[in-house]
N, C-alpha and C positions, 0 to 999 in steps of 0.2 A: 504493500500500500504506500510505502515512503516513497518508493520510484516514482507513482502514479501523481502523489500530491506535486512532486516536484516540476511535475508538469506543467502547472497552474501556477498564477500571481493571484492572491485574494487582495483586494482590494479595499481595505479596512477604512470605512467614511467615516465612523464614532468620531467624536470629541476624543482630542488626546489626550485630555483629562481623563477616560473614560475605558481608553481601549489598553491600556498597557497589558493586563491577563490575556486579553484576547490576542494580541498577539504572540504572545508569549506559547501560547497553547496550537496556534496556526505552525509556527514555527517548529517545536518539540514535533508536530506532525510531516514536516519534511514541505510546507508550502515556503514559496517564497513570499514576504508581506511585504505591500506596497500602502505605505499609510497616507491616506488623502483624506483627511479628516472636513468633512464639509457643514461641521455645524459647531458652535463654541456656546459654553451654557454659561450665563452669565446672573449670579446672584441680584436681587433687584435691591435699591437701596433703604433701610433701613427707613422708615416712614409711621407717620401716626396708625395709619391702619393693622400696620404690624406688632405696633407698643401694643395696641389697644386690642388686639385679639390676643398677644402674649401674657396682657394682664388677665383678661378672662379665663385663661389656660389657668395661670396660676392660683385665681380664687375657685379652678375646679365648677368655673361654668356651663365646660362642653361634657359630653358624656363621652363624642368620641370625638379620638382625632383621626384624622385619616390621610395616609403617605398615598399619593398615588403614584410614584417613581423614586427612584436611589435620589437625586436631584434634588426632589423635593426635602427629603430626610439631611440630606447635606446642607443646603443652603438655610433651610428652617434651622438647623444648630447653628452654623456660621454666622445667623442676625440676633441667634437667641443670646450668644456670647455664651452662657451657661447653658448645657444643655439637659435638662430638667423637664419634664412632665409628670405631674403627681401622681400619685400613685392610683387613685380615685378615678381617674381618667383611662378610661379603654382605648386599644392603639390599635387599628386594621392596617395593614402593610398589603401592595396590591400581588408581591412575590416575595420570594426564596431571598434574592440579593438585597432586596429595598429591606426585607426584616432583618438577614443580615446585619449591614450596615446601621439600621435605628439601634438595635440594639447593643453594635459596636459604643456607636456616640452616645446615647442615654444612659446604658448602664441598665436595662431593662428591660424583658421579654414584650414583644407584642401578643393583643390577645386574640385577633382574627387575621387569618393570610386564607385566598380561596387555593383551589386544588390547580386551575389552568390559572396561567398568572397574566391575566388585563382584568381591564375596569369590569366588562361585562361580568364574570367569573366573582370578581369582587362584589357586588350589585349581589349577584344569586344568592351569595355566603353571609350577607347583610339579611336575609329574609328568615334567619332563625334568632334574629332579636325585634325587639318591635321597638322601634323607631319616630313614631310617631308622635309628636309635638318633642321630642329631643331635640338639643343642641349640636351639631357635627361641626369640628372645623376641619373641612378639606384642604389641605395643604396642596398645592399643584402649582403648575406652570401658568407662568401669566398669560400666556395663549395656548389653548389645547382644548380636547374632546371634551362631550360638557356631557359624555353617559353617566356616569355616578351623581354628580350635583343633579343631575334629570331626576335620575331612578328615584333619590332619596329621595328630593321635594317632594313626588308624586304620592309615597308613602306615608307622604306627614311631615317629616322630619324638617327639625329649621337647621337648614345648611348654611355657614358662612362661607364661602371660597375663597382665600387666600393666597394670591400670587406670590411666591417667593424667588424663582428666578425665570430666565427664559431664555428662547434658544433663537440662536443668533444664524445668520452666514456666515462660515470662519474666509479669516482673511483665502486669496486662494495661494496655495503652496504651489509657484510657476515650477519647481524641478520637478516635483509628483506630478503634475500636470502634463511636463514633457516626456516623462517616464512610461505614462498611459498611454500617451498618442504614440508613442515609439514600439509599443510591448504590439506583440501577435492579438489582436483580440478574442480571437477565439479560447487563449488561454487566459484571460481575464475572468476572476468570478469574486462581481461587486458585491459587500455583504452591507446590507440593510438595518438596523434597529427601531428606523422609527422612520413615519412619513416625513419629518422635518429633517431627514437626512439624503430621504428621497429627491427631494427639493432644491435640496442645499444642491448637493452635487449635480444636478441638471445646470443650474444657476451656474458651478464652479467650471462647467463643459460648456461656457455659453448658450445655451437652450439648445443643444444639439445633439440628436440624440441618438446617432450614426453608433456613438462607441457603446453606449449600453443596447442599444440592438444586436450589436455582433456578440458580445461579449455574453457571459451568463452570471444571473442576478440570483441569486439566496436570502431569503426574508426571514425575517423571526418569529413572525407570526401575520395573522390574519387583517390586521389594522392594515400594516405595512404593506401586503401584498393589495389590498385594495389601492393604494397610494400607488402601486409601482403599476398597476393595471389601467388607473388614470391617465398613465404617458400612452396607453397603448402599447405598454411592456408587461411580459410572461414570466413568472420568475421561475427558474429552474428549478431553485428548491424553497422549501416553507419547513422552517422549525417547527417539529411537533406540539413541542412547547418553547415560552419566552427565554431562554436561558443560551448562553453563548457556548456553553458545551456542547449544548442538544444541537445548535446550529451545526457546531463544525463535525460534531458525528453525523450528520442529517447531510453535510457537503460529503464525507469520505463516503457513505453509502450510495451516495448518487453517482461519485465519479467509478466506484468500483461496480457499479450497475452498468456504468460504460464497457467492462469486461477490457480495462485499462490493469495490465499485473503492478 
């Protein structure tokens, strides 16, 4: 299988703040990694709306809180200075890495994670507590999917959503850039995490969309691939699940599906 990856550049678009394991784990696998990172997350500033939903955390206003990305659990610590949530307080994590990490920085288990890890999956796992005239504060990105702040409202629940960072176009890296226009495309295989990197990177190829047609695209999941279906692109492969392991096993099973030794 080492022969077969070495055949292929992946294409790693994450935030480089974001992707360092992932490459790490491409590479132990015998790919060659071409880092073109086409989105930068950028914490938002420190503002009265943040004091003022931080104070209500702390006198144990909200019943939950709720992470719906790594992102948000980072830059929520990073404004909090102290990163503290009482104990009184119930803490839903939308996966596996986002509880991870909360639990890194607080010092503290979360009490709800769903089974498939997006909003939706979260939303389901949400319908064995009752919610209704509660307080939630959603922690998210300052532009993004509005499924969970929907679901809950619809149930009852009083949701505050709270932007804490957001995701940007990264500057474009012209050598990565010349790299990609240089490399064979059909040994290209761009990896995806999220529609706003879908985007970014179209944006970082000037709207041209010649290289990810020849090339082959790997998603994470189901959001993404809607995203990537929007250009009028097919993705090669879809993570079973959101996790960047399952990704790069989900790529070795594809390429060795090619009957590549």
């Amino acid at each position: 299988m080492a022969a077969a990856c070495s055949e292929y550049a992946i294409v790693v678009t994450r935030a480089l703040s974001q992707s360092d394991e992932f490459r790490d784990v491409l590479a132990q696998r015998g790919f060659k990694v071409i880092a073109f990172p086409a989105i930068e997350i950028r914490t938002m500033p420190l503002d009265s709306e943040f004091r003022a939903a931080n104070e209500a955390m702390r006198g144990a206003e909200y019943e939950w809180v709720v992470f719906s990305s790594t992102n948000g659990v980072k830059s929520f610590a990073a404004l909090q200075g102290r990163a503290c949530i009482g104990a009184g307080i119930k803490v839903a994590v939308v996966g596996e890495t986002t509880g991870a990490v909360f639990s890194s920085l607080f010092g503290r288990n979360w009490d709800l994670k769903p089974e498939q890890y997006d909003a939706e999956s979260l939303l389901v796992a949400f319908q064995r507590f009752e919610v209704k005239g509660r307080k939630i504060l959603l922690i998210r990105a300052k532009k993004g999917r509005e499924v969970l702040a929907v679901g809950l409202k619809e149930r009852g629940a009083i949701v505050q959503e709270l932007g804490v960072y957001e995701t940007v176009t990264a500057t474009p890296d012209l050598a990565a850039r010349t790299e990609l226009l240089n490399a064979p495309a059909e040994n290209l295989i761009f990896t995806f995490f999220s529609p706003s990197a879908v985007h970014g990177t179209l944006g970082l190829l000037g709207d041209d969309l010649s290289l990810l047609q020849s090339a082959k695209i790997a998603s994470i999941g189901a959001v993404t691939s809607a995203a990537i279906r929007s250009l009028g692109l097919e993705p090669w492969v879809e993570s079973r699940e959101a996790s960047a392991e399952v990704l790069v096993e989900s790529i070795c099973t594809a390429i060795k599906g090619q009957g590549i030794p």
